[in-house]
C-alpha positions as CSV (number, residue, x, y, z in Angstrom):
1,X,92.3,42.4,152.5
2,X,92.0,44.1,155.9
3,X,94.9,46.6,155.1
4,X,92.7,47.3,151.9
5,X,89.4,47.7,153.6
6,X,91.9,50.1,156.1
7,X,93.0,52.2,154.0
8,X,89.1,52.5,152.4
9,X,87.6,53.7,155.9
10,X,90.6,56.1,156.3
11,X,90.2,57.6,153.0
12,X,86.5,58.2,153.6
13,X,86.9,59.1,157.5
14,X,89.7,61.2,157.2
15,X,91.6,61.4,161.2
16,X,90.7,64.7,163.1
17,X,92.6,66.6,164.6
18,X,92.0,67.3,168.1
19,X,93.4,69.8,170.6
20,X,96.2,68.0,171.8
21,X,98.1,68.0,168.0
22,X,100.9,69.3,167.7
23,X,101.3,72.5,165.5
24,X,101.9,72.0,161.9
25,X,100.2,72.4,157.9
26,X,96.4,72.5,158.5
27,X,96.3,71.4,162.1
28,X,92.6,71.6,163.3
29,X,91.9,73.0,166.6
30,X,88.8,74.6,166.6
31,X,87.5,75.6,169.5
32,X,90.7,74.9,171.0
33,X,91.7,76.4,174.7
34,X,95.5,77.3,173.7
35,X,95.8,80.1,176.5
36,X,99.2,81.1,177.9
37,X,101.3,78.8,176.1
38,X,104.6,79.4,173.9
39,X,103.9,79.0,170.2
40,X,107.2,81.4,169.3
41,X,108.0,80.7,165.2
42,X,105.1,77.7,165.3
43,X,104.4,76.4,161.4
44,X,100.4,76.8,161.6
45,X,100.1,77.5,158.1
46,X,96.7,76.8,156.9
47,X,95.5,76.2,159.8
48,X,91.8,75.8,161.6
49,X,91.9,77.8,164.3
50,X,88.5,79.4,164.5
51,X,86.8,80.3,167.8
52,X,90.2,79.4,169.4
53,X,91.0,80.9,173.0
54,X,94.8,82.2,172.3
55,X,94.7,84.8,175.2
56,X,97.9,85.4,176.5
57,X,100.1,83.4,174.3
58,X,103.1,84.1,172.4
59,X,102.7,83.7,169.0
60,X,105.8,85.7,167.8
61,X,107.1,85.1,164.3
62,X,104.7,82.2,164.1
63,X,103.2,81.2,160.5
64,X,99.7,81.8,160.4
65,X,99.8,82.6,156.5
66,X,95.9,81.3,154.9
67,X,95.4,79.8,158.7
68,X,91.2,80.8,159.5
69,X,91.5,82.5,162.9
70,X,87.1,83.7,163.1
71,X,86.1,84.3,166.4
72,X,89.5,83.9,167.7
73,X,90.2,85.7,171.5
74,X,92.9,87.1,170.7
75,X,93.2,88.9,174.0
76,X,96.8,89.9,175.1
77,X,97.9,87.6,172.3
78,X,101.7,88.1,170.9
79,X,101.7,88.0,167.5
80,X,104.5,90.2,166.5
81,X,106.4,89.9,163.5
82,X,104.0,86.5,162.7
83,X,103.3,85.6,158.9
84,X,99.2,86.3,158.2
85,X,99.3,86.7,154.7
86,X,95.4,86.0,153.3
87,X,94.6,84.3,156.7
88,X,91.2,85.4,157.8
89,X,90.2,87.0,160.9
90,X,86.7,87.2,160.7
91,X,85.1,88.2,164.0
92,X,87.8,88.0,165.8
93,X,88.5,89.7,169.3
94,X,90.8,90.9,172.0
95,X,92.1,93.5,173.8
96,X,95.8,95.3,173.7
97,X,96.6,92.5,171.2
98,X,100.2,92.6,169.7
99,X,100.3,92.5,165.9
100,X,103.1,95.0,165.0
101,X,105.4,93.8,162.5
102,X,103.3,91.1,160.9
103,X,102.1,90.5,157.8
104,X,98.1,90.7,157.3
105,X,98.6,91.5,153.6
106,X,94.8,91.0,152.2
107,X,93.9,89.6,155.2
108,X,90.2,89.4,156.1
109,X,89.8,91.4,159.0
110,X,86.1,92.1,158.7
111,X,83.9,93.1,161.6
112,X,87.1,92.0,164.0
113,X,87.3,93.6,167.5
114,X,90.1,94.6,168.4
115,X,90.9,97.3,171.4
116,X,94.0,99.2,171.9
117,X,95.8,97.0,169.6
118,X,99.6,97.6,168.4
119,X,99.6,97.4,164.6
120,X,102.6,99.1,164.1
121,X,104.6,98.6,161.4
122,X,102.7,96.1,159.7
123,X,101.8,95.2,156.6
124,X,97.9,95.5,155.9
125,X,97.7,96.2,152.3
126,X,94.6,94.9,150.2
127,X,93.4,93.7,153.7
128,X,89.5,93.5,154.1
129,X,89.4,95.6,157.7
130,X,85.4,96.8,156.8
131,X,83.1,97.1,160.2
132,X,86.0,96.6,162.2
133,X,85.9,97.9,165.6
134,X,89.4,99.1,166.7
135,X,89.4,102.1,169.0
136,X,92.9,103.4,169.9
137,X,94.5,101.1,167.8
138,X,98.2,102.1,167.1
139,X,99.1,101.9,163.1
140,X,102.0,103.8,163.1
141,X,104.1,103.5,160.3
142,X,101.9,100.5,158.7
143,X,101.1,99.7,155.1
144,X,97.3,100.1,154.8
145,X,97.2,100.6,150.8
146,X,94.6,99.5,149.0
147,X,93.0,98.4,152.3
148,X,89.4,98.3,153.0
149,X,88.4,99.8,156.2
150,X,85.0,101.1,155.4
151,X,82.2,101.5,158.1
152,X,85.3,101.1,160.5
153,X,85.5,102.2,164.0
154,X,88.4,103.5,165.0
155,X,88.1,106.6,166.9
156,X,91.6,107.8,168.7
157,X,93.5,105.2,166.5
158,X,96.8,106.6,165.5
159,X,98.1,106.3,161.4
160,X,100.9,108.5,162.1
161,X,103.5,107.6,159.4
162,X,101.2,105.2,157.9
163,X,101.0,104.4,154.1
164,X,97.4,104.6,153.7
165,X,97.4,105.5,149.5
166,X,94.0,104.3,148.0
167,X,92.7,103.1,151.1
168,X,88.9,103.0,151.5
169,X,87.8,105.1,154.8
170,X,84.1,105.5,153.6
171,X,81.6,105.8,156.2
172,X,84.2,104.9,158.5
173,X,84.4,106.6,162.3
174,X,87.7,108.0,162.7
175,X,87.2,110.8,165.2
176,X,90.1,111.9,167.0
177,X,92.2,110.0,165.2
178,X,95.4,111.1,163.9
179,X,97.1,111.0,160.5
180,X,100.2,113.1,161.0
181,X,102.6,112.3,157.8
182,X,100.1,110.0,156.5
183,X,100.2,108.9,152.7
184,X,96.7,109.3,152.3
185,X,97.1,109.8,147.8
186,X,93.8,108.2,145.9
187,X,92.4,107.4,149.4
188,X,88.3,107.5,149.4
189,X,87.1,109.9,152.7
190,X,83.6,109.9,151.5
191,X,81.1,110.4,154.4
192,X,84.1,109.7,156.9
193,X,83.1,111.2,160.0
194,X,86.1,113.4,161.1
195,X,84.9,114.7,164.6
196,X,88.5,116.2,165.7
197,X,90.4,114.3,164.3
198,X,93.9,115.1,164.0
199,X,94.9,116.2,160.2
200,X,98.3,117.8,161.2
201,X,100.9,117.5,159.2
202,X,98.4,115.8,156.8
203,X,98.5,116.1,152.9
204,X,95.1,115.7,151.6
205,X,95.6,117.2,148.5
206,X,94.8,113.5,146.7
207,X,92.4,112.5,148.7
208,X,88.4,111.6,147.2
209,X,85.2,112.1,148.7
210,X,86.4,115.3,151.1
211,X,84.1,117.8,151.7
212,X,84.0,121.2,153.3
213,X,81.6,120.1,156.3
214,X,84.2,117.2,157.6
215,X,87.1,120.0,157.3
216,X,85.1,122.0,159.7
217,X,84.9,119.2,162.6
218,X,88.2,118.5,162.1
219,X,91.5,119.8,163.2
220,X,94.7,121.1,161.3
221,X,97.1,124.2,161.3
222,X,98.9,125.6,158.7
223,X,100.7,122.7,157.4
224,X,97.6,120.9,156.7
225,X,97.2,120.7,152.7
226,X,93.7,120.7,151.8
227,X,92.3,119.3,148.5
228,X,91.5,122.0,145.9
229,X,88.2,123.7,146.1
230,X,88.0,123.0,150.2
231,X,89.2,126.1,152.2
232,X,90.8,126.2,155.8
233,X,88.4,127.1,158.7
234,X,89.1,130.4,159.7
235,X,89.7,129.3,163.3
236,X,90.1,125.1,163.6
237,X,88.1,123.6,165.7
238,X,90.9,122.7,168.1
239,X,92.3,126.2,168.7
240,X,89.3,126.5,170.6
């Protein structure tokens, strides 16, 4: 009878998890201080680690695939080459945070803060990056099609090499930025604002949404290729 009645209040009370849990499927730690610790290849898939402090520690290779990461600091965190398929990132913040090589595929990365960070060579396509504030953020060779980054801040950021076909960048702030040998095909510019931004080496021709007044802020050279019906400045803003 009392393992009966036992196994009632457990079923009803399912145990929390509490900081001290090891990693593993679904582990809660919420609100969790994790700083400065080793979490190298850690199984955190599905995780709860919203509002979690994370600064400083090594999350390479780790799986964080469907984990919930909101309000994370992700400050000086390593999370190179870690699995973050559909996990979402809502919120989330840090500086010179390490996420090159990993998978964010349709990731929610809406209104997430992120300075300096190293994206390079990751996979972000289909992810939700709208609002997002990620000035100087390096994507360099990363895979941003189909992704959302609408209303997005990220002024100096580098897309050099980056695979950004059918990517939203309405209303999004990407002055000085740079998108030298970009795939920028079926990609939605509409009311971008490109403030010098660095179209070099850029083929536009696909592009939606361009106009002839965000040419004219922007900066290029002769290998720039422009959408029909929008004409080179006669002198680029940059030449200046």
């Amino acid at each position: 009878m009392s393992a009966t009645v036992a196994v009632f209040v457990l079923w009803i009370h399912p145990a929390l998890a509490e900081c001290d849990d090891r990693p593993g499927n679904g582990v809660d730690w919420s609100g969790c201080d994790k700083k400065i610790i080793m979490l190298v290849g850690a199984n955190l898939n599905g995780a709860n680690l919203s509002q979690v402090n994370f600064t400083s520690t090594d999350l390479r290779r780790a799986n964080l695939a469907t984990a919930t990461l909101d309000r994370a600091n992700l400050t000086h965190t390593s999370l190179r080459g870690a699995k973050l398929a559909g996990t979402s990132m809502f919120k989330a913040y840090g500086y010179r945070t390490d996420l090159s090589d990993a998978d964010l595929s349709s990731a929610n990365m809406s209104f997430i803060e992120l300075y300096r960070a190293d994206i390079s060579s990751s996979k972000l396509s289909n992810a939700d990056l709208s609002r997002a504030v990620m000035p100087r953020a390096n994507f360099r060779k990363a895979d941003l099609s189909g992704a959302d980054l609408s209303k997005a801040d990220v002024i100096r950021a580098v897309f050099d090499g980056a695979d950004m076909t059918s990517a939203n960048l309405s209303f999004a702030m990407v002055a000085r930025a740079s998108f030298n040998g970009a795939a920028l095909g079926e990609s939605d510019w509409s009311n971008a604002y490109l403030y010098r931004t660095n179209l070099i080496g850029a083929d536009l021709s696909g592009v939606n949404g361009l106009i002839q007044n965000q040419i004219m802020q922007s900066c290029g050279d002769a290998s720039t290729i422009l959408p029909q019906g929008i004409v080179a400045p006669e002198r680029w803003p940059c030449d200046e």
